[in-house]
N, C-alpha and C positions, 0 to 999 in steps of 0.2 A: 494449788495443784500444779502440776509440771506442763510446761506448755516448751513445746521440742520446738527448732525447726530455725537451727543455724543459717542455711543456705537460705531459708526462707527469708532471713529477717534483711542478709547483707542484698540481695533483689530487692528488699523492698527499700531501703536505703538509698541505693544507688538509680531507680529507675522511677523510683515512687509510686511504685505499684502495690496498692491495699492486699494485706493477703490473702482474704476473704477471697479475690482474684486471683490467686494464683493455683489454685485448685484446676480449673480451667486448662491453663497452659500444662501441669502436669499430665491430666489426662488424653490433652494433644498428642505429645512426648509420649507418653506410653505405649498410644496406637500404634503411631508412624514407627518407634522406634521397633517394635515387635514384627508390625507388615514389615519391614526390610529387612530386620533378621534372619527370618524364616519362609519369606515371600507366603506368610499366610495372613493376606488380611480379612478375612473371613474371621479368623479366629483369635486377632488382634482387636475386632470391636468388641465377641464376644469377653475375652478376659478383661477389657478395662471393665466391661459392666460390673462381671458378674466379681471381679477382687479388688477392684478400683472404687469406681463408683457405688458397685450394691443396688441400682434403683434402673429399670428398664425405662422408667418413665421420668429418668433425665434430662436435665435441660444441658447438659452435655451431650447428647446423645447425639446430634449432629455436627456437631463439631469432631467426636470421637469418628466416626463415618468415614467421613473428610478426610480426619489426618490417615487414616488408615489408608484409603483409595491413595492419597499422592505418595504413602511410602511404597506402595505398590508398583507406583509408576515410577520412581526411582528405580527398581530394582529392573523393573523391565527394559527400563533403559541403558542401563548401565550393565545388566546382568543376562538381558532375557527375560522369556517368561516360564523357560521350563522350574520342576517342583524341585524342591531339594533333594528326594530321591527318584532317580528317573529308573522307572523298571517297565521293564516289558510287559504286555498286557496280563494281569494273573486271571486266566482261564479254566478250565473246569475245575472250577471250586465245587466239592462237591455236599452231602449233607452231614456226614459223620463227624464235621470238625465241629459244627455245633455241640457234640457232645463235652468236646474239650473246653468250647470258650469260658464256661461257667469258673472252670480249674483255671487255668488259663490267668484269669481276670481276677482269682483267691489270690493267685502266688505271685502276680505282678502287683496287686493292692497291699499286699504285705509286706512286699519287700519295699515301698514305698512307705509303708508305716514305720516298720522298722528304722529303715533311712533317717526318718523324722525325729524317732523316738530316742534312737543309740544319738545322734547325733545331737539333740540337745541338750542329754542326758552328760556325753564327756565334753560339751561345752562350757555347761553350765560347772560341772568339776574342777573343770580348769581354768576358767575363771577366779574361781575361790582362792586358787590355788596362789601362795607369794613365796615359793621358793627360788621356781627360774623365772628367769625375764618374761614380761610381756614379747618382747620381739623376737625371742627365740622358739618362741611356740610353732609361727609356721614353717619357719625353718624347719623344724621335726616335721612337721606334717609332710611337709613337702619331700621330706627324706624317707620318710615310709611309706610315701606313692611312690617315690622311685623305688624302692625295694620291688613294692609289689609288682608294678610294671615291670622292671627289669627280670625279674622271675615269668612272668607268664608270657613275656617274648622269648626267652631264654625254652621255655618248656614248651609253647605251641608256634612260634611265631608271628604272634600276631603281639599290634601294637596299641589295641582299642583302651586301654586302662589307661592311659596318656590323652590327653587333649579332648576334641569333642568325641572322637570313636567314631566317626559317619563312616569311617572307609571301612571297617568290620562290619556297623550295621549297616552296610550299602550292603556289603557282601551274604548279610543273611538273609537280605528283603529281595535277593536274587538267587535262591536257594544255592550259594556257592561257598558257603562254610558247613564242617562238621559239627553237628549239634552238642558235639562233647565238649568242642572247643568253646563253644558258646556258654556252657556251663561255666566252666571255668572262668570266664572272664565276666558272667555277671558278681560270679564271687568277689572277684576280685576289685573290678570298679566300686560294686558297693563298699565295700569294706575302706578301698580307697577314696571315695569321696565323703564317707563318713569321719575319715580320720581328716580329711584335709578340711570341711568345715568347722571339727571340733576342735582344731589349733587354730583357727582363727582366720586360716586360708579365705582370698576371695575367686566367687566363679559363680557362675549361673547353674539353675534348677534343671533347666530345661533340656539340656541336652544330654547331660548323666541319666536323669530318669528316661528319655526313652532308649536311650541305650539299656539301661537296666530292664526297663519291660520288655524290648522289643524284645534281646536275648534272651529273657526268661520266656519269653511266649515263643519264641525257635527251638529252642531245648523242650520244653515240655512236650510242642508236636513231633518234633523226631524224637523222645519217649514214647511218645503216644502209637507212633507206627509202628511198633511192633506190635503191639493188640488191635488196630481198628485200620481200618483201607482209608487212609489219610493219603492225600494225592499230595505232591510237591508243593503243589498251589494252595491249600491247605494249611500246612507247616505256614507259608510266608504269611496267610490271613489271622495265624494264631499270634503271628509276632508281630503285627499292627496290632490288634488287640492286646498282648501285654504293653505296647508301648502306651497307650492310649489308659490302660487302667493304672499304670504305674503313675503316671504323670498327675492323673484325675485325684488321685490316693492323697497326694502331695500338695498342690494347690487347691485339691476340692474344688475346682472349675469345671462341669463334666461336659457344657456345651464345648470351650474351650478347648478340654482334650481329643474329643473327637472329629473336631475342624480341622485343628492342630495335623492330628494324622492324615485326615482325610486331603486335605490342603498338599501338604507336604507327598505327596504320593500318585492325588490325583485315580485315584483305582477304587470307582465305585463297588466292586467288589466287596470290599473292606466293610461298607455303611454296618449294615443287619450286627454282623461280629462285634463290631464296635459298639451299640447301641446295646447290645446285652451287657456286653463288658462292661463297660458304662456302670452295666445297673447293680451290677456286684461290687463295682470300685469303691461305689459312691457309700454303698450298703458297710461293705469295711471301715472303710476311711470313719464313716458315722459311728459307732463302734469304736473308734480307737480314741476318740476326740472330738471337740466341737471347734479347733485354730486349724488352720493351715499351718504349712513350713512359716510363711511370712508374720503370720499374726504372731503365731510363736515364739519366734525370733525377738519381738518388738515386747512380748509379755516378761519375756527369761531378763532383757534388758533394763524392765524395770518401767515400760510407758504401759499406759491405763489406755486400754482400745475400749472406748463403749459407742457404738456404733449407732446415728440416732436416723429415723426415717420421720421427717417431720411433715409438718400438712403442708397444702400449698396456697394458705393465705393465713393473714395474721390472724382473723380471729379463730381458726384451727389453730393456730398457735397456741395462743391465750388458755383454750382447754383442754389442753394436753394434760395428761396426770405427770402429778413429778416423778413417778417410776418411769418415764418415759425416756428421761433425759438426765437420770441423776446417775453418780457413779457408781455402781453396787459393790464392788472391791475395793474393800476397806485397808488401810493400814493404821492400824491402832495402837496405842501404847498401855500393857498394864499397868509397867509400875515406871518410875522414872531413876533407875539403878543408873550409872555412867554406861554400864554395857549393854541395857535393852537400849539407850540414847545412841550410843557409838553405830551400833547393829542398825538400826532405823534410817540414819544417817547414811551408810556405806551403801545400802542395799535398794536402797530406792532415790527416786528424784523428785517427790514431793513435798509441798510447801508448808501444808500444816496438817496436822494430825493429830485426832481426837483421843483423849484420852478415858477412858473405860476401867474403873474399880469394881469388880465384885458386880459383872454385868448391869452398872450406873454407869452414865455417862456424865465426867465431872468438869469438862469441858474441853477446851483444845491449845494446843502448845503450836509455835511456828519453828522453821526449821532454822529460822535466825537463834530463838531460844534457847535451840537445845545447843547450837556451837556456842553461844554464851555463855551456858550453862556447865558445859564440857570446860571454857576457858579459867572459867572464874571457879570453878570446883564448888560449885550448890545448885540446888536446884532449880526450875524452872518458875515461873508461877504461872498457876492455869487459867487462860483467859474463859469467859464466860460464851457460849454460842447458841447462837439461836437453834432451833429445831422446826419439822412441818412432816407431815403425813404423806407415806405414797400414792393416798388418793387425791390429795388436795390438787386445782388446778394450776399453773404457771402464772395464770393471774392472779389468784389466790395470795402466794409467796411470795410476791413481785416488794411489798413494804416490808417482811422481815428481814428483809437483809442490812437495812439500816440498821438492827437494834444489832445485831451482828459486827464481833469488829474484828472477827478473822474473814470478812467478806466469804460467806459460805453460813452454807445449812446442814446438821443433822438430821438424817430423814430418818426416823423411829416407826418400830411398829404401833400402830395402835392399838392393838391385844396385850402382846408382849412386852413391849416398851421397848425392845431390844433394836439395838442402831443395825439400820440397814443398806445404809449409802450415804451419799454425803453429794450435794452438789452446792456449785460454785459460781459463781460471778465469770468465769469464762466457760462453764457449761450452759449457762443461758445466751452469754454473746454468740458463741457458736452456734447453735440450736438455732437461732434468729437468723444468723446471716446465712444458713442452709436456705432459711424461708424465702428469704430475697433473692441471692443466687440465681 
């Protein structure tokens, strides 16, 4: 199986640090690195949890705390402690925007989906694609964000479709932009950070989607005022809420997006709004998919995410079921043509791969074989693999892997007989050293 983790390997090299450890330090970095960005570490412990880590009841979990608090304190040092957007007190908020947040928190969740969906959709295309260059990709990209930008400064002048956009969404979290104009340039950033991820551009999540929500949720309140007595203060609460459910849409982090905002603004006003939003985003976002933008990203590239929550001593270890910890996404091979081998090859980064006739499993080929095979113009020969049941325990399994000499298991149903995963010799290293951790 494919085991990633270049930067990991040259650290471990040069410092001698096991990488079991290094887990660790990432999740430090992540906090500290996020409280400084945004001066919100409130909402920097909550994202390592809940997209990092995954487990409340981590033994990172004070460490993460930590590094969150001292990026804090960097930034108050060096910065201040005012929020990233500093608005005047938003006062009579009144009840009729409630009506909107539901809307509100659709079309900022959507357009977050969408985001996700167009965007690894012409990723993924162009990728495939070998007629232009690799490096000329984001060159395009980059040429058709200038387009779009240059057009919607030329037509409204504003210059939010460029860079992070806080000086547009400053200006509509302080009711001082046209709700028209807002429209237009959520079009327009979407559309432009869509194109610029799918050539291959690099840039952060974070501050296009609340751009994109916040404007979406400022447009739809100044729509809204023309049918409902929507106060000023109102419109700015609708456009914390689209930023807030756009972002949630995205990373599926919902404590996170509502810190995020609430942090970054400091205007308990916002809470209630957000917290329904929230529950629409979340409700979308579920519906559209079970990956985040990130997981995504990592799936289209070809790495195997299976996420494991293990016990917290060894002999909970020991009785884990192997559905627990095996890999349930298969890459199989039906027949061994030079082009299903070629195709297999190009398309993924895994090591060995079972091979399945006429829904039999006849054994498994390695990824050395098949370039052998490819070299020498014949074909492979199937090595013989062990198998085990998805109810069987980790103890259980522990002696089949000797009679195994692709180091790994076939996990078969026991009704059907039909292959349902496969685990390996470093999906139990790993699974184990979570234990330890």
């Amino acid at each position: 199986m494919f085991i990633g983790g270049g930067a990991a390997s040259t650290v471990d090299r040069l410092m001698g640090t096991p990488r079991k450890n290094l887990r660790g330090a990432a999740v430090i970095g992540a906090a500290a690195g996020l409280a400084a960005a945004f001066n919100t570490p409130l909402a920097a412990i909550t994202f390592v949890i809940e997209e990092v880590v995954g487990d409340l009841n981590s033994r990172h979990l004070g460490r993460v705390v930590l590094a969150a608090v001292m990026g804090a304190f960097v930034v108050y040092a060096l910065l201040g402690r005012q929020p990233a957007f500093i608005l005047p007190p938003v006062a009579e908020v009144g009840w009729w925007h409630y009506l909107v947040v539901p809307l509100v928190a659709l079309c900022a969740a959507l357009a977050g989906v969408s985001f996700q969906y167009l965007a690894l959709a012409w990723r993924g295309r162009l990728k495939r694609q070998r007629t232009v260059p690799a490096w000329s990709m984001p060159l395009a990209g980059g040429l058709v964000t200038w387009v779009l930008g240059v057009s919607v400064f030329l037509t409204t002048g504003h210059i939010g479709v460029f860079g992070l956009g806080y000086q547009d969404l400053s200006a509509a979290l302080r009711n001082d932009l046209g709700w028209q104009v807002a429209g237009v340039l959520v079009l327009a950033k979407l559309l432009a950070t869509i194109v610029g991820y799918s050539f291959g551009g690099c840039g952060g999540i974070f501050a296009p989607s609340l751009f994109i929500g916040g404007l979406s949720g400022y447009f739809l309140g100044g729509l809204a005022r023309g049918w409902l007595p929507l106060t000023p203060a109102d419109q700015v609460v609708l456009a914390a809420v689209g930023m807030s459910a756009c972002l949630g849409a995205i990373i599926r982090a919902p404590l996170t997006s509502m810190l995020m905002v609430f942090e970054m603004t400091h205007q308990f006003a916002f809470v209630p709004g957000l917290m329904l939003g929230m529950i629409v985003s979340q409700a979308v976002a579920r519906l559209a998919g079970r990956l985040n933008f990130y997981d995504a990203l990592l799936v289209q590239d070809g790495h195997e995410l299976h996420k494991i929550r293990p016990p917290l001593d060894m002999h909970g270890w020991r009785e884990l079921p192997v559905s627990a910890i095996a890999t349930p996404r298969l890459t199989t091979l039906d027949h061994l043509t030079e082009g299903a081998m070629r195709q297999v090859l190009e398309r993924t980064p895994y090591q060995v791969f079972p091979v399945i006739r006429d829904g039999h499993l006849l054994g498994v080929v390695t990824r050395r074989q098949l370039k052998q095979a490819l070299l020498c113009q014949e074909p492979p020969s199937i090595l013989p693999v062990a198998t085990c049941y998805p109810d069987q325990t980790i103890g259980e399994i522990g002696d089949k892997f000797l009679d195994s000499t692709a180091n790994m298991l076939v996990v078969i149903d026991r009704g059907s007989g039909a292959t349902v995963g496969l685990i390996t010799l470093h999906d139990l290293i790993r699974a184990q050293a979570a234990v330890q951790q």
